[in-house]
C-alpha positions in Angstrom: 0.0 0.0 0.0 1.6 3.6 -0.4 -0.7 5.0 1.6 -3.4 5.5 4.3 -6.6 7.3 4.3 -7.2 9.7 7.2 -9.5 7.4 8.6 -7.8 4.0 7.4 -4.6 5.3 9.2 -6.8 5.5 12.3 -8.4 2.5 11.8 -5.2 0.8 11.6 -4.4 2.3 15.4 -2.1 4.8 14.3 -1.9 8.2 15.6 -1.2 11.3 13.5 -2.3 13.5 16.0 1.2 12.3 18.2 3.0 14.4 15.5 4.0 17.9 15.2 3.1 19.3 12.4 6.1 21.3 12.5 9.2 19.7 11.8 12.5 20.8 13.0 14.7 22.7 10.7 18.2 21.7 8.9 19.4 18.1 8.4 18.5 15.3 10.5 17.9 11.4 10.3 14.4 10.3 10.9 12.5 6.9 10.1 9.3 6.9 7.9 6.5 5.3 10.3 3.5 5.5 7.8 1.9 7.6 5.6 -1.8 9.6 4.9 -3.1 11.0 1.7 -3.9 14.4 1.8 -7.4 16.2 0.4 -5.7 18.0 -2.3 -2.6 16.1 -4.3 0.0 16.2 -1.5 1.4 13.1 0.5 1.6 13.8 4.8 4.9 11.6 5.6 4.9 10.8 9.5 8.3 10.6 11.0 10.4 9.7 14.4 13.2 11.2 14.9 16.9 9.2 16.7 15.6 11.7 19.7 12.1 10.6 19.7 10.4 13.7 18.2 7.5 13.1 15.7 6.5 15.3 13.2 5.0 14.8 9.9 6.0 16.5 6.5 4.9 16.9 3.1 5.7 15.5 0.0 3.8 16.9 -3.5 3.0 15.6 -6.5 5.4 17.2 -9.5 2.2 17.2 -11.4 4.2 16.1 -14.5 1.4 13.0 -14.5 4.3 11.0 -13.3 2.3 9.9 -9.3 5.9 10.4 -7.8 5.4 12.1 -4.4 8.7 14.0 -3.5 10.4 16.0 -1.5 11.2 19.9 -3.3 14.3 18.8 -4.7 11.7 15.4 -6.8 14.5 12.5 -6.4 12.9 10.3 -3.7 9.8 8.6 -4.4 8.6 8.6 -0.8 4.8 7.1 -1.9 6.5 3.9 -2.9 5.1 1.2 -1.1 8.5 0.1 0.5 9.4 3.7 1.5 7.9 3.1 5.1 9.5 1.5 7.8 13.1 3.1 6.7 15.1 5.6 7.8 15.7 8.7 6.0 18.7 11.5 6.0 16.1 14.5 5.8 16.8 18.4 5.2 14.2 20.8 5.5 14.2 24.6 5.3 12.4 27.7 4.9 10.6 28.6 1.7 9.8 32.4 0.7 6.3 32.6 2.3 8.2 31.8 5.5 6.9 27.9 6.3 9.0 24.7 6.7 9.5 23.3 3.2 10.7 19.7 3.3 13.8 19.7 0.8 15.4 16.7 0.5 15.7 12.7 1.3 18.1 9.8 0.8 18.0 6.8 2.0 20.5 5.3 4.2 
């Protein structure tokens, strides 16, 4: 599955609402622990931290009809179906309307 529902990820006895909706800032490690499809064409990415802090970012469709769901920088697929459970080397930063923008992720 690449994803949950709102409601399937709560049926499934997860908890989104144990997660910050505002990441930390810079580059970090952090392992994927599920993710929920959003209303419009984005992809809410649920994460733990190697200090224990969760938080969730986004990932958007390139809308190039390619169904990737990336990070701003569009090299990880994070919506693949394997993506979850892994742990991720994660930068995020500020974008010009002054909000955390989730830049990057590889693998490791």
């Amino acid at each position: 599955m690449r994803a949950y529902s709102f409601r399937g990820a709560l049926e499934a006895g997860l908890e989104p609402g144990a997660y910050q909706a505002e990441p930390p800032l810079g580059s970090f490690k952090a392992r994927l622990d599920f993710k929920v499809w959003g209303k419009t064409p984005v992809l809410r990415c649920f994460f733990t931290d190697a200090n224990g802090r969760k938080f969730s970012l986004i990932a958007t469709d390139p809308k190039d009809g390619s169904r990737r769901y990336t990070p701003k920088d569009g090299m990880l697929d994070i919506s693949a179906p394997e993506a979850t459970g892994k742990w991720y080397a994660l930068t995020t930063g500020v974008n010009s309307k002054r909000k955390t923008a989730w830049l990057t992720a590889t693998e490791i």
